[in-house]
C-alpha positions as CSV (number, residue, x, y, z in Angstrom):
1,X,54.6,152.9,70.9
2,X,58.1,151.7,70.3
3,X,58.5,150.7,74.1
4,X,55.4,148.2,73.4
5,X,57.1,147.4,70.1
6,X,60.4,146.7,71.9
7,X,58.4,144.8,74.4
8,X,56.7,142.4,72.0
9,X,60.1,141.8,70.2
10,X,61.5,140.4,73.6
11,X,58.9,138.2,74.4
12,X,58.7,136.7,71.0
13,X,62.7,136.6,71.2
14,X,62.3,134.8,74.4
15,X,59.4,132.4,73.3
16,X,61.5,131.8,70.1
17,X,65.0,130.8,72.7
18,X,62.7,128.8,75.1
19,X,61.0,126.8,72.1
20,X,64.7,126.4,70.4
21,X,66.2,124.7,73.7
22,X,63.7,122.5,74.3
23,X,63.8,121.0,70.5
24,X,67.6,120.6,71.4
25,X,66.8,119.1,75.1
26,X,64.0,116.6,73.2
27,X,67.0,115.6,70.7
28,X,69.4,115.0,73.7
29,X,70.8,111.5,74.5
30,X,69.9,110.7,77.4
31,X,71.3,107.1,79.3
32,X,70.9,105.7,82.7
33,X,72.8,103.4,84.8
34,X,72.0,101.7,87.9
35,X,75.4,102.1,89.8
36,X,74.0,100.0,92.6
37,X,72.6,96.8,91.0
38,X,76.0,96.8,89.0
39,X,78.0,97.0,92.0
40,X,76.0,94.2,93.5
41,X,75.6,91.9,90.5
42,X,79.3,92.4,89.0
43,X,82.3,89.7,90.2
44,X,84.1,92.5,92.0
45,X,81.5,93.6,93.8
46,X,81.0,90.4,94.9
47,X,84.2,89.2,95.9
48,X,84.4,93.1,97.9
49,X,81.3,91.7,100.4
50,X,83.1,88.4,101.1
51,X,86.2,89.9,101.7
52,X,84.8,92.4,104.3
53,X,81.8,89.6,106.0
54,X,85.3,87.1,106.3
55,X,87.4,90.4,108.0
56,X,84.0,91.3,110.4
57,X,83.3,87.4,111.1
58,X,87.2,87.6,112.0
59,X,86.9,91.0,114.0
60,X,83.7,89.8,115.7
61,X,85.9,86.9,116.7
62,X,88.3,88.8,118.4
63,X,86.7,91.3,120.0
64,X,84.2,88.7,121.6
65,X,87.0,86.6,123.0
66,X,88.0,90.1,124.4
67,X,84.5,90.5,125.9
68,X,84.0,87.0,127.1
69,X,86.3,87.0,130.2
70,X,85.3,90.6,131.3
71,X,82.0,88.9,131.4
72,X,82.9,86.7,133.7
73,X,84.4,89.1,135.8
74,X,81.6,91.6,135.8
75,X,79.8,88.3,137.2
76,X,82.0,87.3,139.5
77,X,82.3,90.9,141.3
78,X,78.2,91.1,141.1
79,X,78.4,88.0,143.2
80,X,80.9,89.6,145.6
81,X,79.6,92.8,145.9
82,X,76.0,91.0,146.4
83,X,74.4,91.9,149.7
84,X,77.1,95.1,150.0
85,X,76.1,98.6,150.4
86,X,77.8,100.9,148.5
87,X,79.9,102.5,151.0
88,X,81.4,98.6,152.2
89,X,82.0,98.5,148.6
90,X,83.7,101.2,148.8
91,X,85.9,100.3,151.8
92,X,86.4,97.1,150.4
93,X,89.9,98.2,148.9
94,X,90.4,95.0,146.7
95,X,86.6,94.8,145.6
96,X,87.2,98.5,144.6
97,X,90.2,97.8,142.7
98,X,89.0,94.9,140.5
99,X,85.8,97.4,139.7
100,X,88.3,100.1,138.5
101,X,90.4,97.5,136.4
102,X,86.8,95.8,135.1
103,X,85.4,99.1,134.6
104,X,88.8,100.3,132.6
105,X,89.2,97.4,130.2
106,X,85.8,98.1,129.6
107,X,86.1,101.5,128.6
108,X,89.2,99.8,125.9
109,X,86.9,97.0,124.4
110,X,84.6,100.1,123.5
111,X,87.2,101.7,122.0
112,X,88.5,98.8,120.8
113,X,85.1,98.0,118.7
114,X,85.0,101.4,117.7
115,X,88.3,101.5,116.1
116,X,87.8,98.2,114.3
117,X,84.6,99.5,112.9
118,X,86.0,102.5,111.5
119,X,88.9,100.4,109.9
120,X,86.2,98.3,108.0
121,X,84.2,101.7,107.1
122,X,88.0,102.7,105.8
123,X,88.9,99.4,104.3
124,X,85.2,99.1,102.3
125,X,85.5,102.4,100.8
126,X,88.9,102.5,99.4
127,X,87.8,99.3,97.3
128,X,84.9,100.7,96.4
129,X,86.6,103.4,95.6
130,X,88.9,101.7,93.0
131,X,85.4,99.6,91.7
132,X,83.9,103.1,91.0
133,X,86.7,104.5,89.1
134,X,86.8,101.5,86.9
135,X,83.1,101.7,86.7
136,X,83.1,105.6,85.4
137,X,85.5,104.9,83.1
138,X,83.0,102.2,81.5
139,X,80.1,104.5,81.6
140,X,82.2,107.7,79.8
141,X,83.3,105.1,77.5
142,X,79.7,104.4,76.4
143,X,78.2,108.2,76.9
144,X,80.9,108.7,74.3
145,X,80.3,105.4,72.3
146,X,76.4,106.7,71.8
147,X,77.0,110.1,72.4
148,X,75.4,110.8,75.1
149,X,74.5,114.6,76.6
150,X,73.9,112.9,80.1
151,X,74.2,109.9,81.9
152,X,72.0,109.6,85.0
153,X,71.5,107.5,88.1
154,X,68.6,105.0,87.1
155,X,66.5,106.2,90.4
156,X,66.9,109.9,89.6
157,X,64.4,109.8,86.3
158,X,61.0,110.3,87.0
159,X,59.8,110.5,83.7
160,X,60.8,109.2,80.4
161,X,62.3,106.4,78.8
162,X,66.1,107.2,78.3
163,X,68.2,104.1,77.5
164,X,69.1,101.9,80.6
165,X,73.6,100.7,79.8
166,X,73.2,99.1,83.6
167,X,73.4,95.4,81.3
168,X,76.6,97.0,79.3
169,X,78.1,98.5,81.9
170,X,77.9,95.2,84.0
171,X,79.0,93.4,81.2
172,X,82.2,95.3,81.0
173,X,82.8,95.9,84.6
174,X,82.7,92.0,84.8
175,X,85.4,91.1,81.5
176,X,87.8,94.2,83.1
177,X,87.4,93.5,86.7
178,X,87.2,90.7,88.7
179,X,88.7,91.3,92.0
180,X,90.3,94.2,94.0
181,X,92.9,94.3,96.6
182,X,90.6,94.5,100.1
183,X,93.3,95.2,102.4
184,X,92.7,95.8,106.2
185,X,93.0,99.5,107.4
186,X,94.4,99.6,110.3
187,X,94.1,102.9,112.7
188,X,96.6,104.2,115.1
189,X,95.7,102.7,118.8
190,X,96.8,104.9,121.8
């Protein structure tokens, strides 16, 4: 009789803790912030996306006047080699040679194009990087302004009505920061 006694007692105990943290959860504050839509609306986000379209308009530049003349080159041979077999091709020791050299710089514009991309991945993120940190700081500013148990990511609530600080935080992000330095990463070439 006292193990059913002992039993009861837990299960009430339990039903007692369960119904205590969910009156505590229920008086929670709970905020949430569209990061995104800041970014995008706020001055600094701004000025980050026409720094980095003017440095890939610039890059694009560049590696297509690389790619133009090996255009005209891979035309050019195609002409030469047209009507060839393979193996005259082959025996042809100039013909040959200007393939390897076309097919070599090639190989370096794709690398080429693969480097500058990653430099602009590089270059992106580290002033997005500093645009965050300014941005958390807002946000743990105002969790502890209306102290707040949580601050969530806008599109992470399913349910409920928590308070939306994306306005304040864009606000603020926009009086404290303007611009960032966007400076061109540049990779080791071999």
């Amino acid at each position: 009789m006292s193990t059913l006694k002992s039993l009861k007692r837990a299960a009430l105990g339990s039903a007692l803790a369960l119904i205590a943290s969910t009156a505590a959860f229920a008086q929670s504050t709970i905020l949430v912030v569209d990061t995104a839509k800041v970014y995008n609306d706020s001055s600094v986000g701004q000025h980050v996306t026409r720094q980095m379209e003017s440095m890939r308009t610039t890059t694009t530049s560049s590696l297509q006047a690389q790619a133009s003349p090996l255009e005209a080159r891979q035309k050019s041979l195609a002409t030469r080699a047209d009507g060839k077999t393979q193996q005259q091709v082959l025996q042809d020791a100039t013909l040959r040679s200007e393939i390897q050299a076309l097919q070599k710089d090639s190989i370096k514009l794709q690398q080429d194009l693969a480097i500058a991309q990653r430099e602009l991945q590089i270059t992106e993120a580290k002033a997005r990087q500093l645009v965050n940190a300014k941005m958390k700081s807002i946000i743990d500013s105002i969790a502890r302004e209306r102290n707040a148990d949580v601050v969530l990511e806008k599109q992470l609530v399913i349910y409920g009505e928590p308070a939306d600080i994306t306005p304040t935080v864009l606000q603020r992000l926009n009086s404290q920061m303007t611009t960032v330095p966007v400076t061109r990463e540049r990779l080791p070439r071999g």
